[in-house]
C-alpha positions as CSV (number, residue, x, y, z in Angstrom):
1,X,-6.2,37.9,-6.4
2,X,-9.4,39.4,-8.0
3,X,-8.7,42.1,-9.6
4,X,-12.5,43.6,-9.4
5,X,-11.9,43.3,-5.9
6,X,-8.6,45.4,-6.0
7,X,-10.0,48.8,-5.2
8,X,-12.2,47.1,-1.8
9,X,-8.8,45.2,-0.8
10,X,-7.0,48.8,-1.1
11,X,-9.6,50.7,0.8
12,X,-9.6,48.2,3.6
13,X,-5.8,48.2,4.0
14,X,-5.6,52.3,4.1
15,X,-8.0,52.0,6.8
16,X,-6.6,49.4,8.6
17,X,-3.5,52.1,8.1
18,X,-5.7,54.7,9.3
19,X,-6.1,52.8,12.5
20,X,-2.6,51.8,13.3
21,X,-1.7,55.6,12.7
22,X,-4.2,56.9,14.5
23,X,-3.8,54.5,17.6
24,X,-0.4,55.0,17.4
25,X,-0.3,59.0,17.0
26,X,1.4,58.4,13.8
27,X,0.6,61.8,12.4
28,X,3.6,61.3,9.5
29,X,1.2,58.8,8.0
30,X,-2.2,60.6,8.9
31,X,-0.3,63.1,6.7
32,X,-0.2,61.3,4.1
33,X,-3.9,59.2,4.5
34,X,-5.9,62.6,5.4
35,X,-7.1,64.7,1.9
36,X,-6.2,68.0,2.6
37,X,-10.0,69.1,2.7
38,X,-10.0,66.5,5.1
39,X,-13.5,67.3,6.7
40,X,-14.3,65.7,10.4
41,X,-17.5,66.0,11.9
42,X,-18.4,64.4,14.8
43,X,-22.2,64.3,17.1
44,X,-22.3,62.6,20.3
45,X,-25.6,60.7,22.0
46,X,-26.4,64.4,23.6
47,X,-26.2,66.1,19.9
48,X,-22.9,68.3,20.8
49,X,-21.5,68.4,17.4
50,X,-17.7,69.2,16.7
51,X,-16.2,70.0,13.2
52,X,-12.6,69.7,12.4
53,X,-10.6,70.0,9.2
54,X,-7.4,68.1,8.8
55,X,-4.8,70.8,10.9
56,X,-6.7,70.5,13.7
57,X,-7.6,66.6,13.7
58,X,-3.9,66.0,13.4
59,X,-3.5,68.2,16.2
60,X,-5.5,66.4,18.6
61,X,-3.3,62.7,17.6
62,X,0.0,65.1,17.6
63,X,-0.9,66.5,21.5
64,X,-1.8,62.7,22.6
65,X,1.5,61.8,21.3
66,X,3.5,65.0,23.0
67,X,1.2,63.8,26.0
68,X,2.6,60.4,26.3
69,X,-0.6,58.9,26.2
70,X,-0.9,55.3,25.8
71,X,-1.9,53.7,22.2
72,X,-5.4,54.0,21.6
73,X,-7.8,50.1,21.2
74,X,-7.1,49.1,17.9
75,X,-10.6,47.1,17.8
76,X,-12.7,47.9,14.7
77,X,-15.6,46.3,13.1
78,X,-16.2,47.0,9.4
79,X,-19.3,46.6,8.9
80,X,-19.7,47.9,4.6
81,X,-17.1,49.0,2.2
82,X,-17.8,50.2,-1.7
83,X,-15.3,51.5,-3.7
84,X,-15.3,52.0,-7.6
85,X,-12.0,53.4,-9.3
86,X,-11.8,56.7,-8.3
87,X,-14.1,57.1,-4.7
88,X,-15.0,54.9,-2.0
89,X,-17.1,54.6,1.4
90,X,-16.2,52.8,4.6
91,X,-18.6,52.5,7.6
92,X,-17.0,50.8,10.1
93,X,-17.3,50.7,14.1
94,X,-14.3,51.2,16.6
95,X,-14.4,51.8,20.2
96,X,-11.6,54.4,21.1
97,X,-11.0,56.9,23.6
98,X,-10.7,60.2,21.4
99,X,-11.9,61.9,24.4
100,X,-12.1,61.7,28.0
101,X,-13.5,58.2,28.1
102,X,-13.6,55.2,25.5
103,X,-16.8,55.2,23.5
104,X,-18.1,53.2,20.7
105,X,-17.5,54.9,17.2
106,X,-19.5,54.5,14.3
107,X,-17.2,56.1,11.8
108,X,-19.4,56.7,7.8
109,X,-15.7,57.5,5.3
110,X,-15.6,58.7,2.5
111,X,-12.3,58.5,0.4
112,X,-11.3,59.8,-3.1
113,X,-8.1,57.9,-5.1
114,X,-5.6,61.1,-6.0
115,X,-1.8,61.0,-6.2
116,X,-1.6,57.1,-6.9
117,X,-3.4,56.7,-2.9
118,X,-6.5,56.3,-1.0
119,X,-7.1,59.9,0.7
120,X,-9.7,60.1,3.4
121,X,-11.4,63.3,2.7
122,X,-14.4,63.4,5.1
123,X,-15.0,61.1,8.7
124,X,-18.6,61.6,10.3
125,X,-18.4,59.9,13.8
126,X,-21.6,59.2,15.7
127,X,-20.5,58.4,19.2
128,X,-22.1,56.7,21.6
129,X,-21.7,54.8,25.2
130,X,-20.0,52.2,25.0
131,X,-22.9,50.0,27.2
């Protein structure tokens, strides 16, 4: 393995652990993946904009979990990742149904390297129609 290549190959695998948790309402490991100024903010194709910080995006995995709901599509696209030592960036696309109907995500991350991890510290999600 490359090791100039470690920090992309570590960023990829905590979002591909981002994914599983998330689709799986795993919110032990969101825990530990979400920064605690974890920073959501989310605009749909009408511009309704919605701004979460990490209590509350957990919240939303923890009640589709309490729900019963079935896991979420796992499909993702990742479509750029740069990472240096100490920060990284992810823009990937997913289609999920966070909401009332599956939609096509593109998700721009950003992620800081604290406490010997990759910590997601700010998601901006532009969904859109999935057509």
């Amino acid at each position: 393995m490359n090791t100039e290549n470690q920090p992309l190959i570590e960023v990829k695998k905590t979002i591909e652990r981002l994914i599983e948790a998330g689709t799986s309402f795993d919110v032990e490991e969101l825990e530990s993946i979400y920064h605690d100024n974890l920073q959501v903010i989310m605009i749909d194709d009408k511009g309704q904009l919605m701004n979460a910080d990490k209590a509350t995006f957990k919240n939303l995995f923890q009640m589709k979990r309490d729900n019963g709901e079935a896991p979420l599509n796992t499909w993702a696209e990742f479509n750029h990742i740069e990472a240096d030592e100490q920060k990284a960036h992810v823009l990937i696309t997913r289609k999920v149904k966070l909401t009332e109907e599956e939609r096509k995500l593109v998700l721009s991350i950003d992620l800081v390297r604290e406490d010997n991890r990759w910590q997601v510290t700010r998601e901006v999600i532009f969904s859109q129609p999935i057509n």
